[in-house]
Each structure stands twice: as structure tokens, then as C-alpha cells.
C-alpha positions as CSV (number, residue, x, y, z in Angstrom):
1,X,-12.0,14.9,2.9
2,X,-13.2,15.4,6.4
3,X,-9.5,14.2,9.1
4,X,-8.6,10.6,8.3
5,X,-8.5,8.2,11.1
6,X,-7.6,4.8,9.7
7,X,-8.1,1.9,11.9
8,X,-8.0,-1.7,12.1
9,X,-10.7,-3.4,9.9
10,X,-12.2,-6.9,9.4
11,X,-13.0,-9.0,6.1
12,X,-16.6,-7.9,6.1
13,X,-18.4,-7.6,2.9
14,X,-17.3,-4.0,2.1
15,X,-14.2,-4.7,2.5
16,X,-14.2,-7.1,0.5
17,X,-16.7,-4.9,-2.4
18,X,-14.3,-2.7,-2.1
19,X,-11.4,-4.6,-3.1
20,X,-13.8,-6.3,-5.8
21,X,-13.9,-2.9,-7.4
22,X,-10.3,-2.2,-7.5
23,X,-9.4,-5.6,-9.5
24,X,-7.9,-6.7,-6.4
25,X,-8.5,-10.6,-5.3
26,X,-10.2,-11.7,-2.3
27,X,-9.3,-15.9,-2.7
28,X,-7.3,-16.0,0.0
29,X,-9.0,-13.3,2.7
30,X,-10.8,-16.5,4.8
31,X,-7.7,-18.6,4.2
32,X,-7.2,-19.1,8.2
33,X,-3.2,-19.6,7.7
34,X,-3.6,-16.8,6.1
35,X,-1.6,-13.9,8.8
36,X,-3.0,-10.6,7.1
37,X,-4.1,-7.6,9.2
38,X,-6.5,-4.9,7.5
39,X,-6.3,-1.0,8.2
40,X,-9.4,1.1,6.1
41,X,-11.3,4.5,6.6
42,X,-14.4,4.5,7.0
43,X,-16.8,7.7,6.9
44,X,-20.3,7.6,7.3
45,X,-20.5,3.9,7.2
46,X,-18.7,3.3,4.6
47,X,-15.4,1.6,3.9
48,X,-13.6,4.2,1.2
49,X,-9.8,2.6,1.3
50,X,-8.1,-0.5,2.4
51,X,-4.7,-1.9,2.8
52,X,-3.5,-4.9,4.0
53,X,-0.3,-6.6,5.2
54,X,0.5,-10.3,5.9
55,X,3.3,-10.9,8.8
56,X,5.9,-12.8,8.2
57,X,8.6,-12.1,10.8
58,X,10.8,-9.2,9.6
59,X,9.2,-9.5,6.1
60,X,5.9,-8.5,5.4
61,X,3.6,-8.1,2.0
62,X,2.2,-5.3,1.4
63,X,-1.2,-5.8,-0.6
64,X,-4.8,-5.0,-1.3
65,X,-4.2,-1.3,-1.2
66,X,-7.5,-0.5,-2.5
67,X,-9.0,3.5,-2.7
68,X,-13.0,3.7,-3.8
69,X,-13.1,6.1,-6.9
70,X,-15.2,8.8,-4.7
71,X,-12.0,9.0,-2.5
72,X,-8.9,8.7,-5.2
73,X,-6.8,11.5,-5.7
74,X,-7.1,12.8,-2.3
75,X,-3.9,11.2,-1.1
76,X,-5.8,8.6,0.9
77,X,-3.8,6.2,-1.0
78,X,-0.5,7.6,0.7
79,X,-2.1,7.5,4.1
80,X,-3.2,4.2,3.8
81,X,0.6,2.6,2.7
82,X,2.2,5.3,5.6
83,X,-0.3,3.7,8.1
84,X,1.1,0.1,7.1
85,X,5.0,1.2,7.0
86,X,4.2,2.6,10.6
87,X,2.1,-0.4,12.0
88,X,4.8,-2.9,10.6
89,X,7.9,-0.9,11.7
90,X,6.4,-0.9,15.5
91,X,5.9,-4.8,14.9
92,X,9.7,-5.3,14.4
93,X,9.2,-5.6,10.5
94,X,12.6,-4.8,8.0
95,X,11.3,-5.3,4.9
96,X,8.0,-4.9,3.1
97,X,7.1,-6.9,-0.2
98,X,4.7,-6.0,-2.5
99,X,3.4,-7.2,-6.3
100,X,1.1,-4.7,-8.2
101,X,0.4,-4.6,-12.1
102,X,-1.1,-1.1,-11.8
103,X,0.9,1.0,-9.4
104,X,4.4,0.5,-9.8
105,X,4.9,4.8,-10.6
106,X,2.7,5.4,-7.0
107,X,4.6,2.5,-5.1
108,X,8.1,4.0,-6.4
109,X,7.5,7.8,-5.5
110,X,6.9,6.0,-2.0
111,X,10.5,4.6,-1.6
112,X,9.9,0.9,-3.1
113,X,12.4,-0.4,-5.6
114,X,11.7,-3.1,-8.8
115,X,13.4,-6.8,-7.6
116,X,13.7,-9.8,-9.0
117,X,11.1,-11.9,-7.7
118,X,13.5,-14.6,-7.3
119,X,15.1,-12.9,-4.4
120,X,12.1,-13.2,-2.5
121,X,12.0,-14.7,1.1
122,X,10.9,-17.9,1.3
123,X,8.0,-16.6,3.5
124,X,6.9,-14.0,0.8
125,X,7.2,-16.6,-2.0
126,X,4.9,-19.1,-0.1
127,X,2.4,-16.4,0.3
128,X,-1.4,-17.0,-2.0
129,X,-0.5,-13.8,-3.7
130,X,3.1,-14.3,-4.6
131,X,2.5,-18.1,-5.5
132,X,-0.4,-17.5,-7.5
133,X,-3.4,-14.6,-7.1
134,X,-1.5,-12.6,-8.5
135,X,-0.2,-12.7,-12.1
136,X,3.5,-13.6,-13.3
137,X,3.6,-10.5,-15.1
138,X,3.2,-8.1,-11.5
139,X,6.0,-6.1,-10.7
140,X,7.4,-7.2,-7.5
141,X,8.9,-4.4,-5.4
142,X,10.7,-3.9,-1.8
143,X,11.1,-1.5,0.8
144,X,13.3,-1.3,3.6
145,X,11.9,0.3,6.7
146,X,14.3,2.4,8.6
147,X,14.5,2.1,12.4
């Protein structure tokens, strides 16, 4: 993989193939309460990872981490989630959320612990994802961010 420069990204149409292909749902990407900011590479014109977090104050979910299979196993996927934790730390953020059903071993080697989704912020629990998109079933996980 050529040097990775990952940079803000809209809700285009690839971004939202992209996340198509990974399982991932797009409901709620035009939803204008909706506070989520995008960060992909691109190479060549084309959008080969994705992650997203939605601002919530302090807290902030983690989601749509999404790596095309041409790019996987290249630790894009690390990149991606180390761009985010950075991006959200310099925002003032404390704690990031996420919910997966797929990547709870790659989420914990990264520093984010299992909780009960009952302890959720009231600001995560509202959230399309937490509420709904996503399934009951989804391992919800946290991670503090040190400052």
C-alpha cells in the first residue's frame, strides 16, 4: 500500500458502496440531525476505507469502519480507528462508543472494553445506530481516550 493519507470525506456514493459492501447501514447518513463526520482513503479515485464518528460532547460513536476487500489486511483498518481516536481527542472527546457484530477481537486489541449497553449516555443511546440500525445482539464496547 502506497503512504496513507486519510482525510475528511463526504456521503457520496462510494462511500456509501463502500459501506454497502461491508454489511454496514447507510439509513441514517442523510439524516440532517444526524452529527457524524467521515475520514476515508482514497487512491486513484477510489474510496478503499471509511470510518465514521457522530459528536456528541465528550462522547462520541464510533461506526461504519468499513475496509474494501482489495485493501484488508493491510492495517488500514488500524489507521482508520487511530485517525478517529486522534480527530476526537483534539475535539475535547473522553469516551468513544461503538456497537459491532463482526469485530469485537479487532476493536479489543485496540483498547475497547465489552459494556453493558445499559450504561450508555443518554446521547449514544438516542443515536439511529444504538436505537435501532444496528441489531440487539451487537456487542457494545468503550474506550477512554487519554489526554
Amino acid at each position: 500500500m502506497t503512504q496513507v493519507v486519510i482525510e475528511a470525506v463526504e456521503v457520496d456514493q462510494q462511500a456509501q458502496q463502500l459501506l454497502v459492501a461491508c454489511a454496514l447501514p447507510i439509513d441514517d447518513l442523510q439524516d440532517p440531525a444526524n452529527r457524524l463526520r467521515l475520514f476515508g482513503y482514497r487512491h486513484d479515485g477510489h474510496l478503499f476505507g471509511l470510518v465514521g464518528l457522530e459528536m456528541h460532547g465528550r462522547d462520541v460513536l464510533l461506526r461504519s469502519l468499513a475496509v474494501a476487500d482489495a485493501a484488508r489486511d493491510r492495517g488500514l483498518g488500524a489507521m482508520l480507528v487511530a485517525h478517529a481516536e486522534q480527530y476526537a481527542a483534539a475535539q475535547g472527546a473522553q469516551t468513544l462508543y461503538l456497537l459491532t457484530t463482526t469485530a469485537e477481537a479487532f476493536f479489543s486489541q485496540r483498547g475497547y472494553c465489552l459494556a453493558e449497553r445499559t450504561t450508555a449516555p443518554r446521547e449514544i443511546a438516542a443515536t439511529r445506530q444504538f436505537a435501532g440500525l444496528c441489531p440487539a445482539a451487537a456487542a457494545f464496547m468503550c474506550k477512554r481516550l487519554l489526554r
